[in-house]
N, C-alpha and C positions, 0 to 999 in steps of 0.2 A: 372677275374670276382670277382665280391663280396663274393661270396658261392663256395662250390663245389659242382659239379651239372653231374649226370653223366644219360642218357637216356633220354635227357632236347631234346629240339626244337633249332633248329635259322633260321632265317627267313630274308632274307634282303626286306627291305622296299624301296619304289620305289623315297627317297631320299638317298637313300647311307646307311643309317644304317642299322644295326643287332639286328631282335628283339630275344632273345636267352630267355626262357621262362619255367620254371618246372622242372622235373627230382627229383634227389633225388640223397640220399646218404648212407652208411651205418655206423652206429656206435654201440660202445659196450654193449650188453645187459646183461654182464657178466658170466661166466660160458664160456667164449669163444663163445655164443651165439650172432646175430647179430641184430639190428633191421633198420628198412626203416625210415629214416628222407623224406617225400615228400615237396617236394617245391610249396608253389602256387607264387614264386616270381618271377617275369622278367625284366631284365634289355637290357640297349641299348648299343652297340660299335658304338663309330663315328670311323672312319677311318681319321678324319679330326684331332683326337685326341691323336688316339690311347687309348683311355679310355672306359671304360664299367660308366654306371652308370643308378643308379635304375629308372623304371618308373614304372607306376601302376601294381599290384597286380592280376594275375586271382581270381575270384570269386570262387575255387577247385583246393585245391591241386591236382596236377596230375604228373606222367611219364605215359610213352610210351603210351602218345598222339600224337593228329597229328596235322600239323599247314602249313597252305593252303591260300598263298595268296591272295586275291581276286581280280580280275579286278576295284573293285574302290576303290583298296590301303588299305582294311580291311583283319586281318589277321584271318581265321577259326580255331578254337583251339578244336576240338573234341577227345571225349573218355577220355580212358586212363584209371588209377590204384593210387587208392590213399595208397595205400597199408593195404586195410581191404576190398573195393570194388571197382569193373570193375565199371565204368562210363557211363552213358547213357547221360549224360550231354555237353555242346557245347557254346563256348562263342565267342566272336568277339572283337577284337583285333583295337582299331584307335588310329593309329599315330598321327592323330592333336589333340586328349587330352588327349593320354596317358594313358588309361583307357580301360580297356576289362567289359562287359556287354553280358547277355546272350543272346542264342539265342535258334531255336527249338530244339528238345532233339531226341538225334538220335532213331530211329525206332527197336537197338537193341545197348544194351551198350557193347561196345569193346574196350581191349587194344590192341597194338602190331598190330592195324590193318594198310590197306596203304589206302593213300590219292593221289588221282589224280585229277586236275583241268583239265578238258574238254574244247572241242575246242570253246563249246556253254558258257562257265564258268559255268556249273555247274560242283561241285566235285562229282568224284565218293569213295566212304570210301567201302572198302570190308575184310573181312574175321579179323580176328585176335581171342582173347581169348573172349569168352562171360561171362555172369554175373556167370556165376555153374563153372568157370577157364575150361572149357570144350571148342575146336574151335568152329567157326562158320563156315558156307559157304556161308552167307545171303551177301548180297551190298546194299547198297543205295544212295541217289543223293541228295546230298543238293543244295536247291535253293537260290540262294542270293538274289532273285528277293522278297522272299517272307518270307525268312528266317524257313523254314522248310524242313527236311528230310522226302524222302518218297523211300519203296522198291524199287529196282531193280531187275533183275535174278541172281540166285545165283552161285556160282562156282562150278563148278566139285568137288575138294577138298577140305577140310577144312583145313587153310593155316593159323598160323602165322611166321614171320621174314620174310616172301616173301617181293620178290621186285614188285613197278608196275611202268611200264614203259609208258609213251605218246607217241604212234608210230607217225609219220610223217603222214598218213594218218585217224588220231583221235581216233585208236583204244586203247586199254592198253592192254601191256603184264602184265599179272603176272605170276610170275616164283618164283621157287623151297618154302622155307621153311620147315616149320614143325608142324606135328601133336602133340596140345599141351598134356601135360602129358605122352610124349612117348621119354624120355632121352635117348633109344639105336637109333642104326645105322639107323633101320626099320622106325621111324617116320620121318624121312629126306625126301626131294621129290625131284625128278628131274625135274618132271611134271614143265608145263608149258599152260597159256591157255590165251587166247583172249576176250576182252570186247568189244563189239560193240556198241555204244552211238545210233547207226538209229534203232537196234531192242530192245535196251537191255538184252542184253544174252549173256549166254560167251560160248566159245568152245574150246574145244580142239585146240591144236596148238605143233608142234615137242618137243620133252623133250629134256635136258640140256645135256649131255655126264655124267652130275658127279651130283648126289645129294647134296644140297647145303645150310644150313642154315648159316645166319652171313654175307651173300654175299654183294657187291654192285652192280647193272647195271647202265647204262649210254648209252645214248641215244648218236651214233658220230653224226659226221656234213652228212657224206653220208649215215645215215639213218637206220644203223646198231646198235645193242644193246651188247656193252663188258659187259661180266660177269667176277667177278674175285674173287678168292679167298673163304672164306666162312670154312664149316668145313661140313665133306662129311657122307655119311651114312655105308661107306665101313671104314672109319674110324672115327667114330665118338665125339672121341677125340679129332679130330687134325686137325689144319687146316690143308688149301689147298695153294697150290703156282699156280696153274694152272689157266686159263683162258679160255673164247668162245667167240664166236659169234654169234646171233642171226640175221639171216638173212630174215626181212620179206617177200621179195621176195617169199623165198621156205620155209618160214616156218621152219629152221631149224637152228638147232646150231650146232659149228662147233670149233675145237679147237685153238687157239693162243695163243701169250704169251712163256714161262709160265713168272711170276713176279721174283723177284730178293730173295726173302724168300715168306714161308707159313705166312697168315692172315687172321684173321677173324673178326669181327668187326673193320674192318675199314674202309674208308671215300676215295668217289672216286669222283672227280669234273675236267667237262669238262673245259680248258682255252679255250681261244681267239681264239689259233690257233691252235684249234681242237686237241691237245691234251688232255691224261687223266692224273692228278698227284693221284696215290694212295697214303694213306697216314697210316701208323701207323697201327692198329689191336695187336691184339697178337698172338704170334708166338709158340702154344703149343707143337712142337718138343722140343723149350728150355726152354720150362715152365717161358714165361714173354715176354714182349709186344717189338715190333724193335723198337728201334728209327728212322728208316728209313724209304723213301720215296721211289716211281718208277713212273716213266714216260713211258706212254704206247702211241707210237706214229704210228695211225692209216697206215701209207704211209708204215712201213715195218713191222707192225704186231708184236713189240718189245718191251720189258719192258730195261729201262736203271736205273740205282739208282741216285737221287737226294738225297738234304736235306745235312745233316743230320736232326732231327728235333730235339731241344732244351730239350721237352719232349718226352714219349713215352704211347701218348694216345692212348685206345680202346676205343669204343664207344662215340667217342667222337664225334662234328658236323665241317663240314666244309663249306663255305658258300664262292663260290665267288665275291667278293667287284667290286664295277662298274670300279676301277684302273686296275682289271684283276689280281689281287693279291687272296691269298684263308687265310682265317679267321680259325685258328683250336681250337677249344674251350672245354674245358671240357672235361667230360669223367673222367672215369673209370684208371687211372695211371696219368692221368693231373691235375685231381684234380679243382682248380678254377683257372689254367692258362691258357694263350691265347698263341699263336705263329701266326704270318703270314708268308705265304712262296710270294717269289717273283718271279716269271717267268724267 
C-alpha cells in the first residue's frame, strides 16, 4: 500500500478489486509521547496487478469506521474517529468515478460500532463508542433507497469490538466485546444477543463459554458461527487460543478448536471450500504478533497451521479475492504491506 494504515477498511468491489479506505497511524510526539496520523485516503488492489493505487479521497478523515457494500455496487462508509471526535457523519463510495460523496448523517455518531447488510439491503450499524467516548446501546438502519438513517431497538448491552454476524435465517448475532472505558477483566462480555429485522428488536440469545474482546466470527456453510480467539475477561491481558460454536438451532455456543497459538486481533475469512484460514493477531503470552496462520476445517472440528505469513500483522484486514485467494493488508506490525495467501 501506499501508506501505512492500521484500523482502515477493505472492501471488495463487485469487479474484483479492493477498496481499502482510512485508518491511521502512530508517530512521535516526543517525550516518548505518541500522536494519531488519520487517514481520509483510499486506495485500490487489482488482483490483475498485484498493485494498490490511489483513488479519490473520503470527504473525513476516519478509523474504526465501517464500510458496507451495497446491492448497487456503492460502498457505505459510516462513523468512526478522527482522532479529536466520534463521527456522526457517512459518505458513499462509487467505483465508476472513483469518488466518495456524502450521505445522511447517522442518528448517533459512533466508532468501533458493527455494520450489517440485511436481507432487505438495508444495513443495520449498532452499538460502539459514542460522541462523550462513553458506549452506546442505540442501532439504526440505513436506507439506500433514500439515503437516510433512522433508529432501531436497542441492545441489551453497551458493546464495542463485538462481532455481528448475518444468521442464515436474516437475523444478526451480536456477540461478546466490551464496555468502553473499562480496561480490566469485568468490561469483557460473553453476552451475546439477536436482531430481528420483521420486529426490530434484539433479545437475548446463549452467551459465549469465554468473555471475548479482539475476536472474529464467521458464518460456515452449514449455518453455524466459529468464534475464535480474542482476549478474555478472566485474563485480560492475554489472548486466547481457544474457539466455539454458535449453534442457531439451540441457541448456544459450544467449544472446538482450540487454534495452534493465542490471538487476538486477527482476521478470520471463510474459502471456497468451506474452510476458515485464521490469520495473524498477536500472541501476548510472547509479547508480539505470530507470523502464523490456522486452518479450521469444519468436517473435523480442527485447527492445523498454514502460511507461514511473510509478515506478522494485527489488526490488519483480510478480504477474499473472486480467484478464492485472501488479500492481507495493513495493520498494526504490517505496516503498508500486503501478502496474499493461496489455498
Amino acid at each position: 500500500m501506499s501508506v501505512f494504515r492500521d484500523i482502515h477498511t477493505a472492501t471488495l468491489l463487485p469487479d474484483g478489486q479492493v477498496l481499502v479506505a482510512g485508518g491511521g497511524y502512530s508517530v512521535s510526539a516526543g517525550f516518548d509521547a505518541l500522536a494519531e496520523v488519520v487517514l481520509d485516503s483510499a486506495e485500490l488492489y487489482d488482483p490483475a496487478t498485484g498493485r494498490f493505487s490511489p483513488t479519490g479521497s473520503m470527504e473525513t478523515p476516519r478509523l474504526e469506521q465501517t464500510a458496507t457494500l451495497l446491492p448497487s455496487g456503492l460502498v457505505l462508509i459510516a462513523g468512526g474517529w478522527d482522532d479529536t471526535v466520534t463521527l456522526g457523519s457517512a459518505e458513499l463510495y462509487d467505483p465508476a468515478t472513483g469518488t466518495f460523496s456524502a450521505t445522511g448523517s447517522l442518528s448517533v455518531a459512533r466508532s468501533g460500532a458493527t455494520a450489517t447488510l440485511l436481507a432487505d439491503g438495508l444495513v443495520l450499524i449498532a452499538g460502539g463508542i459514542g460522541s462523550n467516548r462513553f458506549g452506546v446501546t442505540s442501532a439504526e438502519l440505513y436506507d439506500p433507497a433514500n439515503g437516510t438513517f433512522s433508529a432501531t431497538g436497542a441492545m441489551a448491552s453497551v458493546r464495542t469490538g463485538a462481532t455481528a454476524t448475518l444468521l442464515p435465517d436474516g437475523q444478526v448475532l451480536i456477540a461478546g466485546g466490551q464496555v468502553p472505558g473499562s480496561d480490566t477483566g469485568s468490561g469483557i462480555l460473553a453476552s451475546a444477543e439477536l436482531y430481528d429485522p420483521a420486529t426490530g428488536t434484539f433479545r437475548s440469545t446463549g452467551a459465549m463459554t469465554t468473555s471475548r474482546v479482539g475476536f472474529t466470527a464467521t458464518l460456515l456453510d452449514d449455518g453455524q458461527v466459529l468464534v475464535t480467539g480474542g482476549a478474555t475477561a478472566a485474563e485480560s491481558s492475554r489472548s486466547l487460543a481457544t474457539a466455539e460454536l454458535y449453534n442457531p438451532a439451540t441457541g448456544t455456543f459450544a467449544l472446538t478448536g482450540p487454534m495452534s497459538v493465542h490471538r487476538v486481533r486477527q482476521t478470520a475469512t471463510l474459502l471456497p471450500d468451506g474452510r476458515v484460514l485464521v490469520a495473524g493477531g498477536d500472541d501476548t503470552l510472547i509479547s508480539g504478533p505470530p507470523d502464523s496462520a490456522d486452518i479450521y476445517d469444519p468436517g473435523t472440528g480442527t485447527f492445523t497451521r498454514t502460511g507461514p505469513m511473510t509478515d506478522a500483522p494485527r489488526g490488519h484486514t483480510a478480504t477474499l479475492l473472486l480467484d478464492g485467494s485472501v488479500l492481507i493488508a495493513g495493520g498494526n506490525g504490517g505496516g503498508k504491506s500486503a501478502q496474499v495467501y493461496q489455498p
